[in-house]
N, C-alpha and C positions, 0 to 999 in steps of 0.2 A: 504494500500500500504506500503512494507516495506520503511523504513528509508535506504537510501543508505547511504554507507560505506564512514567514513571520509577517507579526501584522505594527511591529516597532520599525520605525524610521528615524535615521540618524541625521543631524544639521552639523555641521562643521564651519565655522566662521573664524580662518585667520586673522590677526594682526602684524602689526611690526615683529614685535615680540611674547604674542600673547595666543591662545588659540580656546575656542572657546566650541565648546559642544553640546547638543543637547537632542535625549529619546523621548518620543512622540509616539504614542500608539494610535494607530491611524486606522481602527479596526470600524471608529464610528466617521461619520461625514466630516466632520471639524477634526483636525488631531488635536490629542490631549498631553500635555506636556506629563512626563513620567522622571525624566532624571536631569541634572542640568552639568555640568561640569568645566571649569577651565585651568588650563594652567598658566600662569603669570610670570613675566621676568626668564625668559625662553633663553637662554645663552648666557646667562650670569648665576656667578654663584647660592646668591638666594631667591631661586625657582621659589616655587609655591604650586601645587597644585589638589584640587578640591571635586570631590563629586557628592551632591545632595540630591534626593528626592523633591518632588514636587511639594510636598509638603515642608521640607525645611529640613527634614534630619538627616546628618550630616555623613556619609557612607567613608568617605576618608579624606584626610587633610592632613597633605603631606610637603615638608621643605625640603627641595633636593635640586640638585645639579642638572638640568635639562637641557641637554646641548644644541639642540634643533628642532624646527616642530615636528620633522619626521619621530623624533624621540618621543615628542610633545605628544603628539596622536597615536604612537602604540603604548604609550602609557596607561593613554586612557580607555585604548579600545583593549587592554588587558583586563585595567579597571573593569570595564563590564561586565566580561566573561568569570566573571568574581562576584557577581552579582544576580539574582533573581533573571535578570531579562539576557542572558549569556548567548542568546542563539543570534544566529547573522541578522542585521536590518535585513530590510524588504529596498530599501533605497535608503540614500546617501544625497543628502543635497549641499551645496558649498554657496558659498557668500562669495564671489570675485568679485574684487573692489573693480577692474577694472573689463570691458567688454568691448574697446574699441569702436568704430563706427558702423561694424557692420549685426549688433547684436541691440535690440530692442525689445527682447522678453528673454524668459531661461528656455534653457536649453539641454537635453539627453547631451551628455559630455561621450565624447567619440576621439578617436586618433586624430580624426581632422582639429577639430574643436582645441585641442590642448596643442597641435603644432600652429594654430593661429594667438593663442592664447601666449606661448612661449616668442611668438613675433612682435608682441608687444611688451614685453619685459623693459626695455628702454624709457617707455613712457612712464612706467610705473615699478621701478625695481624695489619700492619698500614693500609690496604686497605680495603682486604678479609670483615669485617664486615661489614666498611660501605656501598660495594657495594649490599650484601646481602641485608641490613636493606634497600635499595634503590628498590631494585626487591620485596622485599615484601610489601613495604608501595604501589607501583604500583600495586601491585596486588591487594592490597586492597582499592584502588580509583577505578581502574579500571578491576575487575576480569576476563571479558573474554577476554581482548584485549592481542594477542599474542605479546611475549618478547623474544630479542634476547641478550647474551651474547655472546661479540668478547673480545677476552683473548688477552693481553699484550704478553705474551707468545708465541699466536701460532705461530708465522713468523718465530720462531728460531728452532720450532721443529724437525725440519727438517735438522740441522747442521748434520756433519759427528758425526758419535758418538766419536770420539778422541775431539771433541771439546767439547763436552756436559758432558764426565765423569771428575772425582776428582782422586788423587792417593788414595783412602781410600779402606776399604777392602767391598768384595763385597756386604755385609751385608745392608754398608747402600744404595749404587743405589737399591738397592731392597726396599731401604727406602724413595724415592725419593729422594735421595741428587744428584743432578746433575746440571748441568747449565744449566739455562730456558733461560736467558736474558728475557728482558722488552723493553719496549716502542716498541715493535712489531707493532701498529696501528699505529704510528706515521713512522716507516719504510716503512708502507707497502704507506702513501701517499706520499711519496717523489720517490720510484718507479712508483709509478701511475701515478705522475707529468712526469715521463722522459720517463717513455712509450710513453708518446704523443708528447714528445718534445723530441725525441732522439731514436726509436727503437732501434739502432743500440747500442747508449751506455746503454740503458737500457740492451741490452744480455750481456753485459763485464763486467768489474771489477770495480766495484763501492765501494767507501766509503763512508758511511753518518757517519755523526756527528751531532748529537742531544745533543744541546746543551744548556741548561735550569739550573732552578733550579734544577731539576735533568736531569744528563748527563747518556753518554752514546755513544757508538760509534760501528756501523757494517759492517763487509766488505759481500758485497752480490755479488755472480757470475751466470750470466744468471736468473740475477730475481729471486735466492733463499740465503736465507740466509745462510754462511759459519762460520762465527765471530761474536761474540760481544762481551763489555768487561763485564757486569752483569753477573753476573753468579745467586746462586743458592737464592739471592734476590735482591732486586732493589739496597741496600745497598755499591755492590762492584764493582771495576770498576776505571773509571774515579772519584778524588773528585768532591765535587758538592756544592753546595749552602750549604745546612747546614751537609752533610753525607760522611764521611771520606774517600769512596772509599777501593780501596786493602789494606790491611794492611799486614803484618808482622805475623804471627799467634800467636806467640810468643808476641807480643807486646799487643794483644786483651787476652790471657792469664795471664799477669800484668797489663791492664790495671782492670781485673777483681779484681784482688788482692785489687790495690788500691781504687777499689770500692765496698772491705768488700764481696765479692761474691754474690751484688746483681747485675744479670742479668737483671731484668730491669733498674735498672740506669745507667748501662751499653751498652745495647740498646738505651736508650737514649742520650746519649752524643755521642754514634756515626752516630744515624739517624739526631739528632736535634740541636747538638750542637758543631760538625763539622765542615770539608771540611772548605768553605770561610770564613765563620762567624767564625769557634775554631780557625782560623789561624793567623785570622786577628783581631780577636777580637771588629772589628767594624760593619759588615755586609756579609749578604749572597745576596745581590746586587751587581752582577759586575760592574754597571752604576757608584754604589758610592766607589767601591775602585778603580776605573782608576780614577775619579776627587781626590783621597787620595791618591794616593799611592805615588804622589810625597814629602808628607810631612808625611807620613809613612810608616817606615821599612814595620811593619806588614801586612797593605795594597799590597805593592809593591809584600813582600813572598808568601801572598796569589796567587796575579795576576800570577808571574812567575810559579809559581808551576804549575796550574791548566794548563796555556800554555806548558809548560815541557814537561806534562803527558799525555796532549793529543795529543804533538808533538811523543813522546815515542810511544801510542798505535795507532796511526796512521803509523807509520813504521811497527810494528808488525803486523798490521790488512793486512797490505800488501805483506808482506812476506803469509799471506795464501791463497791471491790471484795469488801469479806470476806474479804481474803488480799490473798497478792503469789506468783506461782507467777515472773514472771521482771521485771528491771528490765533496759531499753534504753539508752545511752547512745549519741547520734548529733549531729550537725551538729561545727560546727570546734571549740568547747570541749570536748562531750562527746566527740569521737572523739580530740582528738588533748592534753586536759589531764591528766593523770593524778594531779597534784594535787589537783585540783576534785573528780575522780570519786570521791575519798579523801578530802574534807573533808565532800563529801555524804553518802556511806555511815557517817563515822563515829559508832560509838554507835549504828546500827542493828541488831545483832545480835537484837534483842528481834522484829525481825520479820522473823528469819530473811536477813539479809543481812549477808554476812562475806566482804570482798575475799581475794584473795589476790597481796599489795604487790607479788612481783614480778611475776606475770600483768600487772596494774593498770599498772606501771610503763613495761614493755616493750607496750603496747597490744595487748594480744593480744585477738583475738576474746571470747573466756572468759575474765575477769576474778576468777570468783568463786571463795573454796578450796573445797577438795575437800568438806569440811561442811555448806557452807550449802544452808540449804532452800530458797532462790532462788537462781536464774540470774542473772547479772549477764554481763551482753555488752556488748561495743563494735560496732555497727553501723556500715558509711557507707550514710548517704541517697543515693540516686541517685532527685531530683525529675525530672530529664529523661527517664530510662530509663521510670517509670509513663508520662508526659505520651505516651510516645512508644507504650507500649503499649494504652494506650486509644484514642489517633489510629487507630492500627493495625485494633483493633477496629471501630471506630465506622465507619472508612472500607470493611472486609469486610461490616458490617451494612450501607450504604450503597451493596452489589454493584459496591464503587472508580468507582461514578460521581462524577463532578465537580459540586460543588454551588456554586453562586454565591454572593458572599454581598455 
């Protein structure tokens, strides 16, 4: 008699240095989250890595030496196997930050698929390998269980083409230089949340603000995306935690200078040692420069700034709307700083947004007073809940055959 088909589905979501997993039993229409796991600080001596139940109890938490994510993802796909739910997923779905121009939803990952994926490593080498090295260590635990890649990217593909090109000559959009933006899966669940909770403003003029360590911000009309501030890598935009945001072109031109013309140490001081942390000189924690910033300048420059800017492209994000019918606030700043979300709003009443401090304060869902002619909410992103839901999809389009990859 055959073995029936497990009915857990695995998400896998790299970072820099960080790699973050999470089973889904996908036996009813919605998947239901079952176990969550990541390991943190991937290449450095004090790793961390954690696996918990959906309820919270804690399965193990461990500090160790983790050299790689390859190391990072059989760790934890041992972890499992040590666990109640020990049999193969049914599918595998991956977060790639980035999809290039020719990728506008997920995608069944294939040989083609990962040797187009490996052609773009240039544009994005902070992600791009490790997500690779994550698809292919899967394939090699698990070789016939089908795999889904959902791109960062595709939510914005779809912008007007005025928003997606550069003034540059046409040589390089033929070279892919264009603005992709990012955190597209984290857009597309804060839509998904107000679908359900708002049809109506779901069709209108929406802004999210995703707001993390790394930031970002989109203005989206009738459920498609128009704006964001990333352009043609995760790098520009709003500052961020440790990544400098828009610069000046001219100033990244000397700042080369005075980096002797190495382009890597160059890249790295504006992905790594930036934005909050270059500014402030003390952290890329928002938490700890609002408790500092009263007994520090640099603290305080940071805070303001990063409020400024996002005050700044949240006017602009609106101007390509024509209106503002709801504003979003999501990731770990926007969901959980209430100060921030009250230094951005402030002096916006002119376009219809007017907090209301204690809503704001206590993070309530609904943020905004009873007057205003925009919505203002607190969203949490749930990127693994879509990943898991498109796997889902893709693998029912796929009549749950097992595709090789």
């Amino acid at each position: 008699m055959a073995k029936a088909q497990s009915s857990r589905l695995l998400t896998i979501n790299t970072g820099s240095s960080s790699l973050k997993a999470a089973l889904y039993d996908v036996a009813a229409p919605a998947p239901r989250l079952v176990l969550a796991a990541k390991v943190e600080r991937i290449g450095l001596d004090d790793g961390h890595a954690c696996l918990t139940t959906a309820h919270g109890e804690m399965l193990f938490d461990e500090h160790k030496n983790v050299p790689d994510h390859r190391a990072a993802l059989l760790f934890l796909l041992d972890g499992l196997r040590h666990t109640e739910y020990h049999e193969s997923p049914c599918a595998v779905g991956h977060r790639v930050v980035h999809g290039g121009r020719r990728h506008s939803e997920p995608h069944i990952i294939t040989d083609e698929l990962l040797e187009e994926l490996r052609l773009l490593i240039p544009i994005d080498p902070a992600h791009l390998p490790q997500a690779i090295e994550a698809i292919e260590t899967v394939g090699d635990s698990y070789p016939t269980v089908l795999q889904v890649a959902c791109f960062d990217t595709a939510f914005h593909r779809h912008m007007p083409r005025v928003a997606q090109i550069y003034p540059l000559p046409q040589r390089f959009e033929e070279a892919g230089v264009l603005r992709y933006g990012f955190h597209g899966i984290s857009y597309e669940s804060i839509m998904e949340q107000l679908r359900c909770l708002d049809p109506a403003a779901y069709a209108g003029r929406v802004v999210i603000a995703h707001l993390g360590n790394g930031a970002s911000m989109a203005a989206v009309k009738g459920g498609k995306s128009v704006d964001t501030t990333m352009g043609f890598t995760p790098t520009g935009g709003l500052m961020m935690g440790t990544r400098a945001g828009d610069l000046d072109p001219g100033v990244v031109l000397h700042l080369l200078d005075l980096e002797g013309g190495n382009a890597g140490a160059l890249s790295d001081l504006l992905n790594k040692k930036a934005g909050l942390i270059g500014l402030s000189g003390l952290s890329a924690d928002m938490q700890d420069l609002l408790e500092q910033e009263s007994s520090s300048s640099q603290a305080a420059d940071a805070v303001d700034l990063f409020c400024y800017q996002a005050r700044k492209f949240l006017g602009a994000l609106v101007t390509t709307l024509g209106g503002l019918d709801v504003l979003a606030f999501t990731a770990g700043i926007g969901e959980h700083a209430a100060p921030i979300r009250e230094r951005i709003c402030d002096g916006l009443n002119y376009l219809g947004i007017e907090l209301d401090p204690q809503r704001n304060q206590n993070n309530r869902r609904s943020i905004s007073a009873d007057g205003s002619s925009v919505r203002v909410l607190v969203l949490p992103t749930d990127e693994d809940l879509m990943i898991a839901g498109h796997t889902q999809r893709l693998m029912a389009e796929a009549g749950g055959l097992h595709v090789p990859v």
